[in-house]
LUMVEXDREN-876842 format. One line per field, with one value per residue (C-alpha): residue number from 0; residue in three letters; x, y, z. Coordinates in nm, 3 decimals, m for minus. Layout:
BEGIN
num = NUM, ...;
residu = ALA, ...;
c1 = X, ...;
c2 = Y, ...;
c3 = Z, ...;
# end
This chain:
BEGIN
num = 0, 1, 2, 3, 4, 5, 6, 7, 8, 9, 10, 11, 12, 13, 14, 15, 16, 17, 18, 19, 20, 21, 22, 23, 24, 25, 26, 27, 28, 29, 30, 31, 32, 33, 34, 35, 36, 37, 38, 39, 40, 41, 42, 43, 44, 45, 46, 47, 48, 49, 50, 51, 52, 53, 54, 55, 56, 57, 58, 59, 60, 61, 62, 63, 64, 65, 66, 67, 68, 69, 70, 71, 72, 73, 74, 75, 76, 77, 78, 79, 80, 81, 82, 83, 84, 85, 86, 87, 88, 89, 90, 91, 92, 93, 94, 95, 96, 97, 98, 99, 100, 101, 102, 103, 104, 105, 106, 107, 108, 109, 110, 111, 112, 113, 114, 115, 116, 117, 118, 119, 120, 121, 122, 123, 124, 125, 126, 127, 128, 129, 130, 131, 132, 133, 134, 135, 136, 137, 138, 139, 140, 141, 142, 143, 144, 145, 146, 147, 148, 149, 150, 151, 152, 153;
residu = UNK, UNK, UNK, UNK, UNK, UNK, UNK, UNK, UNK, UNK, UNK, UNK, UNK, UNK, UNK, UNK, UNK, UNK, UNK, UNK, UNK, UNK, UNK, UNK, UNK, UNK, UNK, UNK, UNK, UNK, UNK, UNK, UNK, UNK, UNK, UNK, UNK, UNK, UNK, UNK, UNK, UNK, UNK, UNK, UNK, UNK, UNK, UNK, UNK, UNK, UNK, UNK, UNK, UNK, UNK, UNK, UNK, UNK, UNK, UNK, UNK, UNK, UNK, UNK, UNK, UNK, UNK, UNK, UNK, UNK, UNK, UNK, UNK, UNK, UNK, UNK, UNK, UNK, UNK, UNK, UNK, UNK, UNK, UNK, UNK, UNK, UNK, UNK, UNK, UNK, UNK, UNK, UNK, UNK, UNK, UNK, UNK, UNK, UNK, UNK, UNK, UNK, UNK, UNK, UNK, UNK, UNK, UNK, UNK, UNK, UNK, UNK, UNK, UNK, UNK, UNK, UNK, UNK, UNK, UNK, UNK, UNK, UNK, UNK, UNK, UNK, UNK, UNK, UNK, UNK, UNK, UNK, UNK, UNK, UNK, UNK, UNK, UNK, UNK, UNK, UNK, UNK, UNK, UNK, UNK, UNK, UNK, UNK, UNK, UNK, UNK, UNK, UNK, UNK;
c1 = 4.698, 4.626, 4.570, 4.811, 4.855, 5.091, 5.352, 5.332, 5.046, 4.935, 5.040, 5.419, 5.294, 5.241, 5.597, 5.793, 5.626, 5.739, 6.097, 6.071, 5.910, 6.211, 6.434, 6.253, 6.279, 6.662, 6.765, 6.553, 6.748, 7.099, 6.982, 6.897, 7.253, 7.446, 7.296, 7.530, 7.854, 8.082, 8.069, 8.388, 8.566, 8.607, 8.864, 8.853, 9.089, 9.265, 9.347, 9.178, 9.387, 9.663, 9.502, 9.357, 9.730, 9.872, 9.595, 9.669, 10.034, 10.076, 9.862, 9.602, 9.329, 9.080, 8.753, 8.458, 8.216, 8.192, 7.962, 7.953, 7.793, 7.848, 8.022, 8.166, 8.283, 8.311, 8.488, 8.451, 8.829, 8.777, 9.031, 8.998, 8.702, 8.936, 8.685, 8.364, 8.540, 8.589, 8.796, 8.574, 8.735, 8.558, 8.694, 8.538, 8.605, 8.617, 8.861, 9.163, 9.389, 9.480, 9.288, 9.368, 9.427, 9.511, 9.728, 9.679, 9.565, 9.357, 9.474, 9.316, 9.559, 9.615, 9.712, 9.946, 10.102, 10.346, 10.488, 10.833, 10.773, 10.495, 10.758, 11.006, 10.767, 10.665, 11.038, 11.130, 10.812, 10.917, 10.589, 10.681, 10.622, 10.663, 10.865, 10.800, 11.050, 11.045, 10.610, 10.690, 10.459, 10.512, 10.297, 10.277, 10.111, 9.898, 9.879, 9.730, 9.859, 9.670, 9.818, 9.855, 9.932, 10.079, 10.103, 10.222, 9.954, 9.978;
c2 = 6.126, 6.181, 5.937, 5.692, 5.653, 5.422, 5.425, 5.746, 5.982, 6.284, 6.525, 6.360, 6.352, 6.759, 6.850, 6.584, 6.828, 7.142, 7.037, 6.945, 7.261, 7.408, 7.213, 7.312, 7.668, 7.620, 7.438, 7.728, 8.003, 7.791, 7.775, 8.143, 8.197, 7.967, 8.181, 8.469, 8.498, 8.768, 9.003, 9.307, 9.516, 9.886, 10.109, 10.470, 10.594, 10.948, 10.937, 10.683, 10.673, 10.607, 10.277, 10.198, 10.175, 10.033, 9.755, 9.662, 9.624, 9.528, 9.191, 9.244, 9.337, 9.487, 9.717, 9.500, 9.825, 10.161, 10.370, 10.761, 11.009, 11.388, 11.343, 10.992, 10.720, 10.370, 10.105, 9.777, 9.554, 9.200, 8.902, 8.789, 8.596, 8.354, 8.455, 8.617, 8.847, 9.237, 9.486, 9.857, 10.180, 10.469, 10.814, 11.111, 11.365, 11.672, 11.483, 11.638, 11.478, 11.091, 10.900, 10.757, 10.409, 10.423, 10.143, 9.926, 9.621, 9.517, 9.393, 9.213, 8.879, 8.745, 8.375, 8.241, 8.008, 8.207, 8.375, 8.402, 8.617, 8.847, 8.887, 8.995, 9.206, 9.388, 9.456, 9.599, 9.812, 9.924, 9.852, 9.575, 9.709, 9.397, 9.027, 8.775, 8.480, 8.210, 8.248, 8.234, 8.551, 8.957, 9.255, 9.517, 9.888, 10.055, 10.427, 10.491, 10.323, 9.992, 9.684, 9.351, 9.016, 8.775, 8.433, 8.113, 7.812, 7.566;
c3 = 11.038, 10.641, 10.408, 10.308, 9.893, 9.891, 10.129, 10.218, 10.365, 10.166, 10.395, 10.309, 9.974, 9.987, 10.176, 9.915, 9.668, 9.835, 9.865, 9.503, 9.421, 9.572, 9.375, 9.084, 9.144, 9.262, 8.949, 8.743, 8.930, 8.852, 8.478, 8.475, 8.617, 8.388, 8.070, 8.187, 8.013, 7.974, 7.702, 7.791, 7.995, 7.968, 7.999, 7.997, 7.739, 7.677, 7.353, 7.116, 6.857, 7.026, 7.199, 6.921, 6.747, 7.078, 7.101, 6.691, 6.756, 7.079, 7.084, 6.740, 6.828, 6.574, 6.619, 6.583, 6.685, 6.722, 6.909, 6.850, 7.036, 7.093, 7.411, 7.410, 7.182, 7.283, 7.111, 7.113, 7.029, 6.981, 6.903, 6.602, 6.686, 6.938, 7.250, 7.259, 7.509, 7.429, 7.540, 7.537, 7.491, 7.620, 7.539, 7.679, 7.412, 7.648, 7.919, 7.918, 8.258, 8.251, 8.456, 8.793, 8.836, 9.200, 9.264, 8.979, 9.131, 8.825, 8.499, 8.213, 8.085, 7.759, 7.701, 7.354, 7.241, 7.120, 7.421, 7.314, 7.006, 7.201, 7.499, 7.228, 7.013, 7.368, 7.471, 7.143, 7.196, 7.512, 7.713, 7.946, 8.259, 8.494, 8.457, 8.679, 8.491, 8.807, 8.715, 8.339, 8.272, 8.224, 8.230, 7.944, 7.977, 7.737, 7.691, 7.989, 8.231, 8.242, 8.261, 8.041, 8.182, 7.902, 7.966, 7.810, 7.713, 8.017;
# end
């Protein structure tokens, strides 16, 4: 039997240390993991100009950064500073086909407090592609295809 220091022995001394040490390291790894955050999501774009004008209009977003290359230019639409969310735009300057969504099962969703006046903006635009009234929320598409959830403030 170890020593006792206290009222416990060393050797329980040594394990209450591991399991702290473990905690330690846990609680590190959870800190580590709350530091992420989300910074944007792409989408691959056909013509960039015409997002760019659809994005403006459709729910104001602005360019906050541009990245140029030879072969690619990515585009970085922010909010107005609302979110530190972004929305990228990739264009691939030699693409020439639209891109294939498949089935369209993803969708990016915008919250205001003006819903109303977006949903009437939107159908006088002619890119709501989906109402769901009993769920209070509707779906515009971009340019390409992707879609927009809109939703009121709850």
């Amino acid at each position: 039997m170890g020593k006792t220091c206290g009222i416990i022995t060393h050797t329980q001394r040594a394990q209450a240390a591991t399991i702290c040490g473990n905690l330690y390291i846990i609680n590190k790894v959870k800190a580590v993991v709350a530091m992420l955050k989300f910074a944007h999501n792409n989408f691959n774009v056909l013509n960039l100009e015409a997002s760019l004008k659809f994005y403006k209009e459709a729910l104001g977003l602005e360019e906050v950064r541009r990245v140029e290359k030879p072969d690619f230019t990515l585009v970085y639409l922010g909010d107005g500073g609302e979110t530190p969310h972004q929305l990228e735009l990739t264009w691939l300057k030699d693409r020439k086909e639209a891109y294939n969504l498949g089935e369209n099962e993803f969708h990016l969703a915008f919250v205001t407090d003006q819903y109303e006046s977006f949903h009437a903006k939107h159908k006088a635009m002619g890119c709501i592609c989906y109402e769901n009234p009993a769920m209070g929320i509707y779906f515009i598409s971009d340019p390409d295809g992707y879609w927009l959830e809109i939703l009121p403030v709850r």
